[in-house]
Phi, psi and omega in degrees: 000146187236174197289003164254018170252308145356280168333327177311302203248043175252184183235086160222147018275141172290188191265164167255123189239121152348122170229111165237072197261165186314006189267152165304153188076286200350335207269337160264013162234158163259150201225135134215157183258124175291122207237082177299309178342307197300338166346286169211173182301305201243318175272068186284193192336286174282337161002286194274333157341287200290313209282304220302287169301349183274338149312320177270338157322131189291180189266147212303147130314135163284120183214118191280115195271334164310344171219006140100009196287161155085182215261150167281121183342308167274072186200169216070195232222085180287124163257023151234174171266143188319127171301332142193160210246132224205160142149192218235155179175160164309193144273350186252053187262156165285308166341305163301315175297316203261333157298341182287314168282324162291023168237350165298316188274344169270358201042063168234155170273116152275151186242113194246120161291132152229118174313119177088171219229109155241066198271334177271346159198100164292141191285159161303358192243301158310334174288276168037288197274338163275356202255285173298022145110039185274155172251164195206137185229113163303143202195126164265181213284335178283005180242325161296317145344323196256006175288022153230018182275139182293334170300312215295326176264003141301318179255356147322306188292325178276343188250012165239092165271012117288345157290131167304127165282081168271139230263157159336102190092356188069062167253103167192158181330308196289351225255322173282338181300320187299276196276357150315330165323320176319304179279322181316331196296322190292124167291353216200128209270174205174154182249347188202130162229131195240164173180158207286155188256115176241295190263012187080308168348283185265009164297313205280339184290337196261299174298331169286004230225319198292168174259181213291306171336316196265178188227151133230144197255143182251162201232090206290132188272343202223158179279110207188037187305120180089304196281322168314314157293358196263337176268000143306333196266318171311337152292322199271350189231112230245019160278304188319301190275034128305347187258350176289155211256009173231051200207128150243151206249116174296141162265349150320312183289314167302293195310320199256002128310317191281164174094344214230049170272314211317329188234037142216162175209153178248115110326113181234019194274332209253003160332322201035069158095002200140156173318125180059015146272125168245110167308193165284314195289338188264311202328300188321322197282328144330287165300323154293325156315323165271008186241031190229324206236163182314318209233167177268164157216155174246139147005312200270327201225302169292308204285327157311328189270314177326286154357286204295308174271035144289305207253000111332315168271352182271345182286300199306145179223143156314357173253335165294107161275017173300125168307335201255019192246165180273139180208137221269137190124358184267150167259119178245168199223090191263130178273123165262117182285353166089194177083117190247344218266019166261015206254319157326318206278001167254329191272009177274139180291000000 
C-alpha cells in the first residue's frame, strides 16, 4: 500500500462533537471534542498528525551537529517515502505503536529503540510490533537517556544510514504542520482549546494555529513544571528550535509560529503523581466515564485531561482573568488526542 492510498482509508476531518455532561459549571460554557481518537482504528488521533509530514522528508543529510552547519538529519522533501525508520519510545508508546503499524502498511522497515528490556513479558504494544515484522532494540535508561544527544544520532545515522530517524513521540518541526490542521478543521469559532502536554509538540502546533483571541490550555501528563513549557516554546521560537539536533525548521512553519508562547499555558496539578502513573480515583474515574459517555479514554493522556477539566469547571469564575481560567460564555474545545495503549497496561502479563 503506498501512503496516498493509506490516506484513503483515515476519517478527516475528524469529527467536532457536543460534549455535554452532567458536571458542575459545565453549564456556562459551551464544549466540544475534537474527535482525533476517530482518525483510524490504530493510527488515532496526534499520531498521524505528528507522522504525516515526517513522511515526506528527504533522506538524511550531512549535517555537523556540534556547530549546527549544514542540513538537519530531517529536512526537505521526499519523494518516495524513507527506506526505513528508526525511533524511540516506551512499552506502551502510542508512538510506537501507530509508527509500527504504518510502517507495516507501507512495507518499510522498522527499527524500535525501547526503554527497558521486555524480552521475557512483552507489553501488548510491543507483541503488536512483532506481529508487524518491527525489529526492535531494547536499551536501558542511560542509553535511552542519550536519544536526543547529537554523537548518539551520528551512530544511530551511520549504522541505519538510509533511515529516517524520528525523535520520541514524533516531536519534531514537521510534526507542527500536522496538527495545526487541527485547528484549520474547527469549524465554529472558540476561545480555549485543551489538550494533554507530554513531548511538547502538540500543544505548540495547536498554539501556532491560533487567532489572537484565543488559548490554549495545556493539561500536563508528567511531572515537569518549567521544562513542559520550555519543550512548547521551543517549536513556537524558531532561534530555539535551531538547536534541535533532528528538526528542520519549515519556513512556513517558523513564521506562523513565532510571536505565540503568549498564547499557551500548562496545567500542572492533574499528573496525578507522574507520566503512566494512574492512581485508583482516576483510574475509578475513568471507567465511569466510559461506561457514561459516547467515547472511551485512558489513564495516561485523555483521561488526565478529562479529570483536569471536571475539576476547572467546577472551580472557575467569571471574575478570574487568568489566561489560562475559564470564563463564563466562553466555548472550549478539547482535543482527544487518540492513543489508547495505557488503556493496555493492566493486560499486560
Amino acid at each position: 500500500m503506498n501512503l496516498e492510498r493509506f490516506a484513503d482509508t483515515l476519517c478527516l476531518p475528524s469529527p467536532l462533537e457536543p460534549f455535554t455532561p452532567d458536571w458542575e459549571g459545565a453549564e456556562h460554557v459551551s464544549m466540544f471534542v475534537k474527535r482525533d481518537d476517530r482518525i483510524h482504528p490504530v493510527i488515532s488521533g496526534n499520531k498521524w498528525r505528528k507522522l504525516k509530514h515526517a513522511f515526506n522528508l528527504t533522506p538524511p543529510h550531512t549535517v555537523d551537529l556540534d556547530t549546527g552547519s549544514g542540513l538537519s538529519v530531517n529536512s526537505g522533501l521526499y519523494s518516495q517515502p524513507p527506506s526505513s525508520v528508526v525511533s524511540f519510545g516506551g512499552g506502551f508508546s502510542n508512538h510506537l505503536h501507530a509508527l509500527g503499524y504504518l510502517c507495516n502498511q507501507l512495507n518499510i522497515p522498522f527499527h524500535a529503540i525501547i526503554r527497558g528490556d521486555y524480552t521475557k513479558h512483552p507489553s501488548p504494544m510491543i507483541q503488536d510490533l512483532l506481529k508487524w515484522g518491527a525489529q526492535i532494540l531494547y536499551v536501558n535508561k542511560g542509553t535511552y537517556q542519550q536519544r536526543d544527544n547529537p554523537a548518539y544520532l551520528t551512530g544511530l545515522q551511520k549504522k541505519f544510514p538510509d533511515a529516517l530517524i524520528i525523535p520520541e513521540g514524533g516531536s519534531q518541526m514537521a510534526a507542527i504542520k500536522g496538527v495545526q490542521e487541527v485547528v484549520n478543521e474547527i469549524d465554529i469559532p472558540f476561545d480555549r482549546i485543551i489538550a494533554p502536554v507530554a513531548s511538547g509538540a502538540t500543544l505548540a502546533g495547536l498554539t501556532s494555529a491560533l487567532s489572537p483571541h484565543q488559548h490554549a490550555i495545556g493539561i500536563g501528563v508528567l511531572k515537569g513544571e518549567g521544562y513542559l513549557e520550555g519543550l512548547v516554546e521551543q517549536f513556537l521560537t524558531p532561534g530555539l528550535a535551531l538547536n534541535l539536533a533532528h528538526t528542520s525548521i519549515p519556513a512556513q512553519a517558523s513564521a506562523s509560529a513565532a510571536n505565540k508562547t503568549n498564547q499557551f499555558s500548562i496545567n500542572h496539578d492533574f499528573h496525578c503523581g507522574g507520566y503512566g502513573k494512574i492512581p485508583p480515583y482516576l483510574q475509578t474515574f475513568c471507567e465511569n466515564f466510559n461506561q457514561t459517555m459516547p467515547f472511551e479514554i485512558e489513564g495516561v493522556y485523555s483521561g488526565k485531561v478529562f479529570w483536569a477539566l471536571k475539576h476547572l469547571l467546577a472551580t472557575f469564575t467569571s471574575t478570574n482573568a487568568s489566561p489560562s481560567a475559564f470564563e463564563k460564555g466562553q466555548t472550549l474545545i478539547i482535543l482527544h488526542t487518540g492513543g489508547m495503549q495505557g488503556a493496555r497496561k493492566n493486560k499486560n502479563p
